[in-house]
C-alpha positions in Angstrom: 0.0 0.0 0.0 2.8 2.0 1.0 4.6 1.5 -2.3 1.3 2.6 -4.3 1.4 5.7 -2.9 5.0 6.5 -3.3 4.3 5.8 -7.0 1.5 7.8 -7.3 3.2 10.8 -5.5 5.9 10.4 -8.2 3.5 10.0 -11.1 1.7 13.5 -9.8 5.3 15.1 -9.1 6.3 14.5 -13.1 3.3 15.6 -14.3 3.3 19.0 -12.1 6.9 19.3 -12.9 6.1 19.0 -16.6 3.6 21.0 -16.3 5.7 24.0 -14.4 8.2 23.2 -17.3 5.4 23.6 -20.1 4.4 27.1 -18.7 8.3 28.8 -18.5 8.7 27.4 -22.0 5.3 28.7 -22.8 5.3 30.9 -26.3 5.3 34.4 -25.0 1.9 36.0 -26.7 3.2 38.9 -28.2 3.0 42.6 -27.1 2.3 45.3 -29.6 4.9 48.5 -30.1 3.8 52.2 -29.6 2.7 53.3 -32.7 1.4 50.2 -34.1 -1.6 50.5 -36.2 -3.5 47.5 -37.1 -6.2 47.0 -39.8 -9.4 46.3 -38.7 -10.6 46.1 -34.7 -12.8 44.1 -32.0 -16.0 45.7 -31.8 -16.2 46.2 -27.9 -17.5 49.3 -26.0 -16.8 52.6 -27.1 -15.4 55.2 -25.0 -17.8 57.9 -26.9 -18.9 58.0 -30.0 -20.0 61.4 -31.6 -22.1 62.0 -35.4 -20.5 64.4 -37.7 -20.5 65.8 -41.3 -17.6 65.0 -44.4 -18.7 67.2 -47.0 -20.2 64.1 -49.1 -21.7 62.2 -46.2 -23.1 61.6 -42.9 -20.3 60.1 -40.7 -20.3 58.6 -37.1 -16.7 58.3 -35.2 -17.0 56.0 -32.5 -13.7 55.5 -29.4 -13.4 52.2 -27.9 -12.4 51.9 -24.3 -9.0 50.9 -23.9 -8.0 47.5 -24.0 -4.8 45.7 -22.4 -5.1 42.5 -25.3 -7.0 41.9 -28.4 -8.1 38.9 -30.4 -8.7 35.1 -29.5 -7.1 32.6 -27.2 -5.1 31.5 -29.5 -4.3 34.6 -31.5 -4.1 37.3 -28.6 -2.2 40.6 -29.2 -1.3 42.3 -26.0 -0.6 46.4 -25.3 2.5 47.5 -25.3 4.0 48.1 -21.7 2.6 50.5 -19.5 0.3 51.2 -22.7 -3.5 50.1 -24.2 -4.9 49.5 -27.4 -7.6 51.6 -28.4 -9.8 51.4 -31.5 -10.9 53.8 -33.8 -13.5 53.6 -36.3 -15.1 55.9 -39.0 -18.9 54.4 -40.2 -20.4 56.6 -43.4 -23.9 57.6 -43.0 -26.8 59.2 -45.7 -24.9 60.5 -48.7 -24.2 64.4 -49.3 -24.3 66.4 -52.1 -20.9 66.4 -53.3 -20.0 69.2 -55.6 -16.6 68.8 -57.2 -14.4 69.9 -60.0 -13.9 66.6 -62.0 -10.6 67.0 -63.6 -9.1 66.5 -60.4 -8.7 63.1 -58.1 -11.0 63.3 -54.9 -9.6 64.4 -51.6 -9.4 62.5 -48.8 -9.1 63.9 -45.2 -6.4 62.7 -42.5 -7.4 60.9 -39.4 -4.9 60.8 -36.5 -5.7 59.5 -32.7 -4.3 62.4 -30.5 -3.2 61.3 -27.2 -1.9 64.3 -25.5 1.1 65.7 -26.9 1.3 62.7 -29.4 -0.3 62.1 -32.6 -1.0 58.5 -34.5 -1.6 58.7 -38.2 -4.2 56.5 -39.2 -3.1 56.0 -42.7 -5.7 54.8 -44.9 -8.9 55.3 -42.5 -10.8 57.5 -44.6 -9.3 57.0 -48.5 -12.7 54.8 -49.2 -14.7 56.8 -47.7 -14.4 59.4 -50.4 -15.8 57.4 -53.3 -18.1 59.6 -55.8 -22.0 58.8 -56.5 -24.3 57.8 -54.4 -22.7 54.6 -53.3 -19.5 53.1 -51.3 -17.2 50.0 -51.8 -17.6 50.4 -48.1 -19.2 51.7 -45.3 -17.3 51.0 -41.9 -13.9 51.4 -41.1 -11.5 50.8 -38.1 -8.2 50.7 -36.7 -6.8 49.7 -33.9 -3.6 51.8 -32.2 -1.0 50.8 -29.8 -0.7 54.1 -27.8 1.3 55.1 -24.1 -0.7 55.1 -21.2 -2.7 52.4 -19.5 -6.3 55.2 -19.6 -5.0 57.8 -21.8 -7.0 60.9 -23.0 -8.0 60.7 -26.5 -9.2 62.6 -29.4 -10.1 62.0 -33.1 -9.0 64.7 -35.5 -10.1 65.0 -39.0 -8.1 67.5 -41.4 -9.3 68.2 -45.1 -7.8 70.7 -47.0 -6.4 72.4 -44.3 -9.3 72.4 -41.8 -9.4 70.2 -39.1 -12.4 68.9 -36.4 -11.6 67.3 -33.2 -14.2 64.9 -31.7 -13.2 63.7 -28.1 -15.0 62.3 -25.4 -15.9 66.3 -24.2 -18.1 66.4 -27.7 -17.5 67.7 -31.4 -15.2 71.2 -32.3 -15.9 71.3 -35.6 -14.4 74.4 -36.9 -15.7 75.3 -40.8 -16.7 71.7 -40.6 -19.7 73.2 -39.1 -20.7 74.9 -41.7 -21.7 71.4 -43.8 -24.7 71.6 -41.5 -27.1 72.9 -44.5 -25.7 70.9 -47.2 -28.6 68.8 -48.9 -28.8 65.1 -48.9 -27.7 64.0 -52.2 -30.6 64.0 -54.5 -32.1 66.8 -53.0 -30.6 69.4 -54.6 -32.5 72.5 -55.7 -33.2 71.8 -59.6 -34.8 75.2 -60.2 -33.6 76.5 -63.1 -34.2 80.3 -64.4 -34.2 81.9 -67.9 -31.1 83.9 -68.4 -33.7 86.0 -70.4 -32.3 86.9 -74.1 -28.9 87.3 -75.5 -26.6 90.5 -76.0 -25.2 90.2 -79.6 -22.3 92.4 -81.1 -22.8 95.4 -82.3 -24.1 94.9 -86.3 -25.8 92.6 -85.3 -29.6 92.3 -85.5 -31.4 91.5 -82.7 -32.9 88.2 -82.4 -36.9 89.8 -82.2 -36.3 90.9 -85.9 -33.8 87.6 -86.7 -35.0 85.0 -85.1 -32.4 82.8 -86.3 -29.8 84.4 -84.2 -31.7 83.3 -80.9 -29.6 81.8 -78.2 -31.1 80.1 -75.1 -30.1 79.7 -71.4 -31.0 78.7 -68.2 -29.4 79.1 -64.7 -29.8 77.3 -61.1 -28.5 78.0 -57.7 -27.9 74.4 -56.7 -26.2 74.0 -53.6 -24.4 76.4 -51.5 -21.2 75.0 -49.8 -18.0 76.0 -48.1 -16.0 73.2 -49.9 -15.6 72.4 -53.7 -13.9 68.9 -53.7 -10.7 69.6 -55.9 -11.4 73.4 -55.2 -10.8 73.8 -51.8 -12.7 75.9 -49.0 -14.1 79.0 -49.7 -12.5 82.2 -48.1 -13.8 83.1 -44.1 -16.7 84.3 -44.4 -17.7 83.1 -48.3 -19.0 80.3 -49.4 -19.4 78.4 -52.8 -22.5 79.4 -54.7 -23.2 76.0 -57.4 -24.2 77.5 -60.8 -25.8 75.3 -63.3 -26.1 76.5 -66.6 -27.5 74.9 -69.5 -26.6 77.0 -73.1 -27.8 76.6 -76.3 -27.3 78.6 -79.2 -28.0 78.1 -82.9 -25.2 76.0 -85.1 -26.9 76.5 -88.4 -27.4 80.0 -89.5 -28.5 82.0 -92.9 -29.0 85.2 -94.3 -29.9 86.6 -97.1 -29.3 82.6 -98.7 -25.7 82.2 -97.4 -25.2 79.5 -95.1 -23.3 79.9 -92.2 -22.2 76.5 -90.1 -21.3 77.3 -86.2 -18.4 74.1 -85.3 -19.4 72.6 -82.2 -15.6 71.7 -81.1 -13.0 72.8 -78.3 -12.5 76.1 -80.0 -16.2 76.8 -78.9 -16.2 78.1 -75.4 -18.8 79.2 -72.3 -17.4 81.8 -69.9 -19.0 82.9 -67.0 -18.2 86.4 -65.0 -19.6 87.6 -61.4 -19.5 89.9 -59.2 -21.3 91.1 -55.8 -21.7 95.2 -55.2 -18.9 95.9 -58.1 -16.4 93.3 -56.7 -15.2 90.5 -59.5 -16.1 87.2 -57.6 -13.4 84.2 -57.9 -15.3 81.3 -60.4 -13.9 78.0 -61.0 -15.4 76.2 -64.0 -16.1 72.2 -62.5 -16.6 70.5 -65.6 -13.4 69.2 -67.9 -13.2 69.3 -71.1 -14.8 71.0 -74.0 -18.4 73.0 -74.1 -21.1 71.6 -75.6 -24.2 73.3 -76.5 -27.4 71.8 -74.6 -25.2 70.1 -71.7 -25.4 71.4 -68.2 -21.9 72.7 -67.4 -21.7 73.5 -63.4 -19.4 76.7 -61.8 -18.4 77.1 -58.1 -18.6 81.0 -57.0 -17.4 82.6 -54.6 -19.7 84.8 -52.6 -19.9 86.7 -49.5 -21.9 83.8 -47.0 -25.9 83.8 -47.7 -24.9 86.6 -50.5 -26.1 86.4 -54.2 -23.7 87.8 -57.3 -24.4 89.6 -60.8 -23.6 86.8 -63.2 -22.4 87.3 -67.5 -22.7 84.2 -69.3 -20.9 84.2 -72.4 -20.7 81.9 -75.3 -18.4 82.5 -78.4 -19.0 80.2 -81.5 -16.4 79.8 -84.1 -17.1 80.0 -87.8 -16.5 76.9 -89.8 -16.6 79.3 -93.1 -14.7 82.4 -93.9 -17.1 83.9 -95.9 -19.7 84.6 -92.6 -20.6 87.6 -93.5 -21.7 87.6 -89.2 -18.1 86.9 -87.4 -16.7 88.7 -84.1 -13.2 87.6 -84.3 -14.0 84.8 -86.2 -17.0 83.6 -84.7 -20.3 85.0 -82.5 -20.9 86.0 -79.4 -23.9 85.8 -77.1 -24.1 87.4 -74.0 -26.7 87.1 -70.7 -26.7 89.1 -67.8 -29.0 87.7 -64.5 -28.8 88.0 -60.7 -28.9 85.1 -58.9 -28.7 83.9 -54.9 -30.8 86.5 -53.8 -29.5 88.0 -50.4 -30.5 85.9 -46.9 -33.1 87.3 -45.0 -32.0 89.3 -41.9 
């Protein structure tokens, strides 16, 4: 009896002992660096989580408490020493009217984690979320970011273009951000459209009651009103971008007195358009690329005092495809409208 319970004392030594052995020789589950940023992150609690507005969409930016590991039993990432992992994510809401200047690539704002003096790029969190159209490859996106501290004080901030937002657990500073707040949902744009009224010709020129041939027609809308043009930038302090849609169309086919006269519809045709607000030549950057067409809708970005409308001159200049026009202005014709539009805010 005596010798069966030596044995099995033995037995239960080796196994402890091997067991004691096991656990020093253990793999070490590793510990994450300062700095580190990882793709993608464990949905747990947030820390806060505040709504804000990009200017093309609806966005939500959610904290997550700090966390001393991350993943699975098996898989387990721990925080670096004396420090936490904390995730951040960026989730796109309801799409925004987006206007842009389409020549250009789309911008995409910067997203660091701020904790205190320190700052933690978080390359690629918001590159898909600046996708044109109504519609996203994506809609969610996290990372997750080895930082000092065991609880340290955090903040998001968002920089586009020069202007930056800081959301924190204290609530949203938004800076000109705020300003997005009365930017339409897209499709909600205003699609009124105004007649530019009829054309100024060149002098010589009959006026289009006695030649009807020589009308011209054009409309104009105030679309959207904006402090950022995506591939523009942000309006000056205090201005804003006024969206002007205008839709030209002018005659290609003329004649008099039997002689033919073909306007080319090519790149040497062009649509210019001119403002200004009490006397003062407004900035106007032209959104569309490439050549204008008569009958398309080619869209401006203007630059107006904020809630302020502007004296607008539309002017299209056709080029002659024959020599013998009898009707040219520097080779081809010129029609000119003059409209107000964005009429003042209401005090």
């Amino acid at each position: 009896m005596r010798r069966r319970i030596v044995i099995g004392s033995v037995v239960i030594a080796v196994v402890l002992a091997g067991v004691g052995l096991w656990w020093l020789q253990r793999p070490e589950e590793p510990r994450a660096d300062v700095g580190w940023v990882l793709v993608g992150a464990e949905q747990g609690d947030d820390a806060f989580s505040e709504e804000i507005r990009l200017p093309w969409a609806e966005a939500t930016v959610s904290v997550g408490a700090p966390q001393q590991a991350i993943g699975s039993a098996d898989d387990r990432l721990r925080a670096p020493e004396d420090g936490s992992l904390v995730r951040v994510s960026l989730e796109l809401g309801d799409a925004l009217s987006r206007p842009l200047r389409r020549d250009v690539p789309l911008s995409a704002p910067s997203v660091e984690l701020v904790v205190g003096e320190r700052s933690y790029p978080l390359a690629g969190l918001a590159e898909g979320a600046v996708l044109g159209g109504d519609s996203y490859l994506m809609t969610s996106f996290s990372r997750t970011v080895a930082v000092a501290g065991s609880d340290p004080d955090v903040a998001v901030r968002i920089t586009l273009a020069g202007e930056s937002m800081t959301v924190s657990a204290d609530g949203v500073d938004a800076g000109r951000f705020a300003e997005l707040a009365s930017l339409p949902a897209l499709g909600d744009e205003d699609g009124t459209a105004l007649d530019c009224g009829e054309p100024r010709l060149p002098p010589g020129v009959s006026s289009p009651r006695d030649e009807p041939w020589l009308n011209g027609r054009c409309s104009a809308g105030l679309s959207v009103r904006t402090p950022f043009v995506d591939g523009v930038g942000w309006a000056a302090e205090g201005s804003e971008w006024m969206i002007v849609d205008l839709t030209v169309d002018v005659p290609f086919e003329l004649r008099k007195d039997g002689v033919g006269v073909r306007y080319s519809e090519d790149a040497r045709d062009s649509l210019t358009l001119l403002a200004a607000h009490d006397n003062d030549e407004l900035r106007v950057v032209p959104l569309d690329e490439g050549p204008w067409r008569a009958g398309y809708l080619d869209s401006f970005a203007v630059e107006v005092p904020r809630g302020e409308g502007a004296q607008l001159q539309a002017q299209v200049r056709t080029v002659s495809s024959r020599a013998e026009s009898t009707y040219r202005d520097a080779g081809g014709m010129r029609y000119t409208w003059n409209l107000t539009l964005g009429e003042p805010a209401d005090e």
